[in-house]
C-alpha positions as CSV (number, residue, x, y, z in Angstrom):
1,X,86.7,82.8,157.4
2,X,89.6,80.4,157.3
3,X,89.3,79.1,153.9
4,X,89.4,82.7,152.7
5,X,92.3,83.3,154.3
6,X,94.1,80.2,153.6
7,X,93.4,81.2,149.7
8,X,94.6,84.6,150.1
9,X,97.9,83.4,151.8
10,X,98.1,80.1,149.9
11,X,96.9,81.2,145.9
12,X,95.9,77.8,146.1
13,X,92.8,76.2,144.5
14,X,91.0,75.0,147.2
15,X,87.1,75.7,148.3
16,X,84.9,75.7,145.7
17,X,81.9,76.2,147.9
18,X,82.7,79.7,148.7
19,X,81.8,79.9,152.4
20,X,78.5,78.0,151.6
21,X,79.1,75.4,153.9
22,X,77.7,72.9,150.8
23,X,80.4,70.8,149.0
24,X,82.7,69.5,151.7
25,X,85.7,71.1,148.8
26,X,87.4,72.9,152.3
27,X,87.6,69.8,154.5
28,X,90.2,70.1,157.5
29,X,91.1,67.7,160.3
30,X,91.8,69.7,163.7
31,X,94.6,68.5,165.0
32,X,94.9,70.7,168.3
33,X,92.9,73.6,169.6
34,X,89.0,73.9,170.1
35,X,86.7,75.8,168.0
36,X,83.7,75.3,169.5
37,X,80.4,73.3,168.0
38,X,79.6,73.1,164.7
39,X,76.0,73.7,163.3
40,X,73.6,71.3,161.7
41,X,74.1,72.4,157.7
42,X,78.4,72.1,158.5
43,X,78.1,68.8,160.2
44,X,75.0,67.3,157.2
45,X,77.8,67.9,154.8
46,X,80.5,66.3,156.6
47,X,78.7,63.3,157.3
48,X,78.6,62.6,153.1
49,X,82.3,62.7,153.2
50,X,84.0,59.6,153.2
51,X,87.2,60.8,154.9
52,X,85.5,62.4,157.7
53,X,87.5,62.0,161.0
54,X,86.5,63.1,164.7
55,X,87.7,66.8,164.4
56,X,86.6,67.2,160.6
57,X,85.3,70.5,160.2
58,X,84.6,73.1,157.0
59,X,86.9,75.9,156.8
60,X,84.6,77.9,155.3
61,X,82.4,77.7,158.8
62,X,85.5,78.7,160.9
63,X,85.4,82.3,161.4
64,X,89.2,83.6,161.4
65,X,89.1,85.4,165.6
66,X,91.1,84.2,169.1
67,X,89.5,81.4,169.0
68,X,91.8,79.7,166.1
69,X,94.9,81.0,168.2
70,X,97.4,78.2,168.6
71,X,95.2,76.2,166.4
72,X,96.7,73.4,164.6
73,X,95.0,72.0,160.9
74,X,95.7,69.8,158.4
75,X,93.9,70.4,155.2
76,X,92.1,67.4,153.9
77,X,92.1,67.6,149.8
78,X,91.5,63.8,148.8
79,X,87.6,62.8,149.4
């Protein structure tokens, strides 16, 4: 997924969740690009963040395929 690969690129610490979908700790904004609907548990957990914008989504939920080509993110730490 995306978080995985933004901590294997980034050695940043970032994500506590671990792909869980549960914490909210790998928040990103989409800023171009579509990648598709998000499910019910991903968009529960967004909704208890308070810096939740329209294209919020979990990085952790966004599987790393053609689909994040061209994609443009901005990671969203402060919540």
């Amino acid at each position: 997924n995306l978080m995985d690969l933004l901590l294997n690129e980034l050695w940043e610490d970032w994500g506590d969740g671990r792909g869980r979908a549960m914490c909210g700790t790998c928040h990103i904004e989409i800023l171009e690009g579509d990648i598709g609907e998000m499910d019910d548990f991903e968009e529960h957990t967004l909704s208890g963040l308070p810096n939740k914008t329209g294209t919020s989504r979990l990085a952790c939920q966004i599987m790393v395929d053609e689909t994040i080509n061209n994609m443009r993110f901005r990671i969203l730490k402060d919540y």
